[in-house]
C-alpha positions in Angstrom: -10.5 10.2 -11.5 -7.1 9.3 -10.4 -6.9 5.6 -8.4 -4.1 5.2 -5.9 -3.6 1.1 -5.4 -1.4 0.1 -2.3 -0.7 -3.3 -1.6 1.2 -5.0 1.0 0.8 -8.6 1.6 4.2 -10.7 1.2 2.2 -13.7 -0.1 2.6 -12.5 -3.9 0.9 -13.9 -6.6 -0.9 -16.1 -3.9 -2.4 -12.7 -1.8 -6.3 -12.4 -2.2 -5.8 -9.0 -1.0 -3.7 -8.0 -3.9 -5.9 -10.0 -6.1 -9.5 -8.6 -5.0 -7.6 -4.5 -4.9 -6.0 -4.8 -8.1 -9.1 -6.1 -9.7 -11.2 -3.4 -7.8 -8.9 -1.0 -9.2 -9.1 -1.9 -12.9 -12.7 -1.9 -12.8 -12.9 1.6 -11.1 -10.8 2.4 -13.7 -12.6 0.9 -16.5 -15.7 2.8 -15.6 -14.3 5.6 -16.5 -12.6 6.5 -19.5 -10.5 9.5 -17.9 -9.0 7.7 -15.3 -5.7 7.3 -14.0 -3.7 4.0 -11.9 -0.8 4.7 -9.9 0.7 1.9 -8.1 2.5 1.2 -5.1 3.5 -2.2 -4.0 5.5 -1.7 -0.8 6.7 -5.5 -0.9 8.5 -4.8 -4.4 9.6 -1.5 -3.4 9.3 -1.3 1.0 9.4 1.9 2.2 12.2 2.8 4.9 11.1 2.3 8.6 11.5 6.2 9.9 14.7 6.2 12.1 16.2 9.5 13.2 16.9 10.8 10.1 13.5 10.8 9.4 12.3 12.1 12.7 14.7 15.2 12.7 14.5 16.0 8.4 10.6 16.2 8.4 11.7 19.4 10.8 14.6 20.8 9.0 14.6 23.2 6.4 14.9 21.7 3.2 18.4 23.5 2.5 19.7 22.7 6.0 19.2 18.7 5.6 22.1 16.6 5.2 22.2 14.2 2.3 20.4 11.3 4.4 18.0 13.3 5.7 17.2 14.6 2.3 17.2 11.1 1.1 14.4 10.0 3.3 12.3 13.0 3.6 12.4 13.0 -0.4 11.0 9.6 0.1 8.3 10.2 1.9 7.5 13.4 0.0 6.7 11.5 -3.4 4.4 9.1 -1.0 2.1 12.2 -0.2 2.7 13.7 -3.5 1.1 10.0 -4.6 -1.7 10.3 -1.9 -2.5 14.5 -2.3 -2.7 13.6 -6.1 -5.6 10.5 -5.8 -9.2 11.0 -5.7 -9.6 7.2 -4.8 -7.2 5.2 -2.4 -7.3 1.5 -2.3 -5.1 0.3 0.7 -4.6 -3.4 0.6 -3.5 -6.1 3.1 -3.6 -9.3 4.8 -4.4 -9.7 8.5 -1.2 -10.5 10.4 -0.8 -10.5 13.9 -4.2 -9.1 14.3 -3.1 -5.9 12.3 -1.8 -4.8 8.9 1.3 -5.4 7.3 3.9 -3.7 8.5 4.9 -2.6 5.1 2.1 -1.0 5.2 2.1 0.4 8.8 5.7 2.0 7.1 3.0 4.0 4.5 1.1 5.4 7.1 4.3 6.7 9.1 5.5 8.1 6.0 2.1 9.7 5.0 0.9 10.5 8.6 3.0 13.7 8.5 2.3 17.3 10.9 1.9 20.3 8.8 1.3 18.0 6.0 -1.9 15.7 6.4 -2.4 17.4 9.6 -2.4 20.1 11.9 -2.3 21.4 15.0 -4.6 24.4 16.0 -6.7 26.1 18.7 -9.8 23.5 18.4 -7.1 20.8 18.5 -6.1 18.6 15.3 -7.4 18.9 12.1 -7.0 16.3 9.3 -5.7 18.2 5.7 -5.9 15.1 3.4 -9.5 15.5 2.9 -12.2 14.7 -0.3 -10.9 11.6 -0.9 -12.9 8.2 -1.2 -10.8 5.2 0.5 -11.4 1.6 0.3 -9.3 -1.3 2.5 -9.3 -4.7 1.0 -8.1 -6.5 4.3 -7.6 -10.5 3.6 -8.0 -12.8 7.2 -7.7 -16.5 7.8 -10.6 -16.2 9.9 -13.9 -14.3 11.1 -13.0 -11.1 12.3 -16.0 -8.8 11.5 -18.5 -10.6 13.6 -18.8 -13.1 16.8 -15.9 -13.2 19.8 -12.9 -12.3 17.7 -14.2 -9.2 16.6 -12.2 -7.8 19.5 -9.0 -9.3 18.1 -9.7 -7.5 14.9 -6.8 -4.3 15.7 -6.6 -3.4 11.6 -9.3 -2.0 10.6 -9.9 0.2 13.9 -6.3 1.5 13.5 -6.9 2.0 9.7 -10.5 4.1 10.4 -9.0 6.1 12.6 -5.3 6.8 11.5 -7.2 8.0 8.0 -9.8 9.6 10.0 -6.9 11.7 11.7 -5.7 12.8 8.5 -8.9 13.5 6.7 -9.5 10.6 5.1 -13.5 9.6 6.6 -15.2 8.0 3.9 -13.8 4.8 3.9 -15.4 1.2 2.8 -14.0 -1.7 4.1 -14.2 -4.8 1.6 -13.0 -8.5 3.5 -12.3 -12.0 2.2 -12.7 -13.6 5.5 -12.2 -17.2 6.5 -9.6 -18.3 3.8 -8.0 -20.3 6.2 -10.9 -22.7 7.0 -10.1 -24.9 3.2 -10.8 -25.0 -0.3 -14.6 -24.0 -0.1 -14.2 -21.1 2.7 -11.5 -19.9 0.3 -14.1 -19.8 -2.9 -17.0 -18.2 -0.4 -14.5 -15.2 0.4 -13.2 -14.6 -2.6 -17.0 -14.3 -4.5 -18.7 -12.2 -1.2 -15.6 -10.3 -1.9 -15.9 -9.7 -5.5 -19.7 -9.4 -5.5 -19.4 -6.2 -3.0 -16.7 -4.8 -5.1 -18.9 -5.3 -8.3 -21.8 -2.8 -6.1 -18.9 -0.3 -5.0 -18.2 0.2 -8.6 -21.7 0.3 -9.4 -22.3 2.8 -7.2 -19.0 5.1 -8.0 -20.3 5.2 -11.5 -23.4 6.1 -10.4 -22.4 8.7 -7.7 -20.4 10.2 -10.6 -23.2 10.2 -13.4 -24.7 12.1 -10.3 -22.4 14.4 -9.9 
């Protein structure tokens, strides 16, 4: 198995999304002796915002690109190089503005490709990134997943279906909700988180013993 790990948040070593994924992507990987970790931590190393170089190069022929075009359609290349080669993708992030990061709202332009994770056809589009188990570790400072701001909750609806466009359907969303409501709120999240990452490793190994 071969674990992709994407974080985002710009809180650092203070970002409960980065701490929950990471951890949920040692343990997947810990379960299984053959396993592989590929990282990408887009606050380290952001990817570009796609500008016109990007819009015209992903159309060009390779040996008709200039040099910036190249450049940035290279870029995003080894990001679905990265993605094509995982069997399990951990996308991390904390809720800002009602959505994700926008480092990682950069990802999904750069992964969100036609003719690469998708296609056009008679029966309309069809999603080419497909077999692939997906997890979102999304970190809020309050209750989004239940009550009257569940409406204000614009992440994980544009994450299920931006993946969904591309393939990606089997997706588990793990929260550490309320961390802005003090100390205790903060311990609460952080345990219900780690508790249902504790049964989604469970059940990979099991699913795989399966398999």
């Amino acid at each position: 198995m071969s674990v992709l790990l994407v974080t985002s948040s710009p809180r650092g070593a203070a970002s409960h999304s980065t701490r929950i994924a990471t951890e949920f992507a040692h343990k997947l990987v810990a379960a299984d002796p053959a396993a592989t970790l590929v990282v990408r931590d887009l606050v380290a190393n952001p990817l570009p915002h796609i500008d016109t170089d990007y819009a015209t190069g992903i159309y060009t022929p390779a040996e008709a690109r200039t040099k910036r075009q190249a450049e940035v359609v290279g870029v995003s290349d080894a990001v679905l190089d990265e993605l094509f080669a995982a069997d399990t993708v951990i996308l991390a992030t904390g809720f800002i503005n009602f959505n994700i990061s926008s480092t990682l709202k950069s990802w999904v332009d750069h992964v969100a490709r036609s003719g690469k994770t998708f296609a056009y056809g008679e029966n309309g589009p069809k999603g080419l990134v497909t077999g692939k188990k997906v997890y979102i570790v999304l970190a809020s400072g309050g209750i989004y997943s239940e009550g009257a701001a569940v409406q204000m909750d614009h992440a994980i609806p544009y994450l299920r279906s931006v993946l969904g466009f591309i393939g990606m359907t089997d997706v588990e969303v793990v929260r550490i909700e309320g961390v802005g409501m003090g100390p205790d709120a903060v311990t609460a999240a952080l345990a219900k988180a780690t508790a249902k990452v504790d049964a989604l490793v469970a059940s990979s190994v099991h699913t795989a013993i399966a398999a």
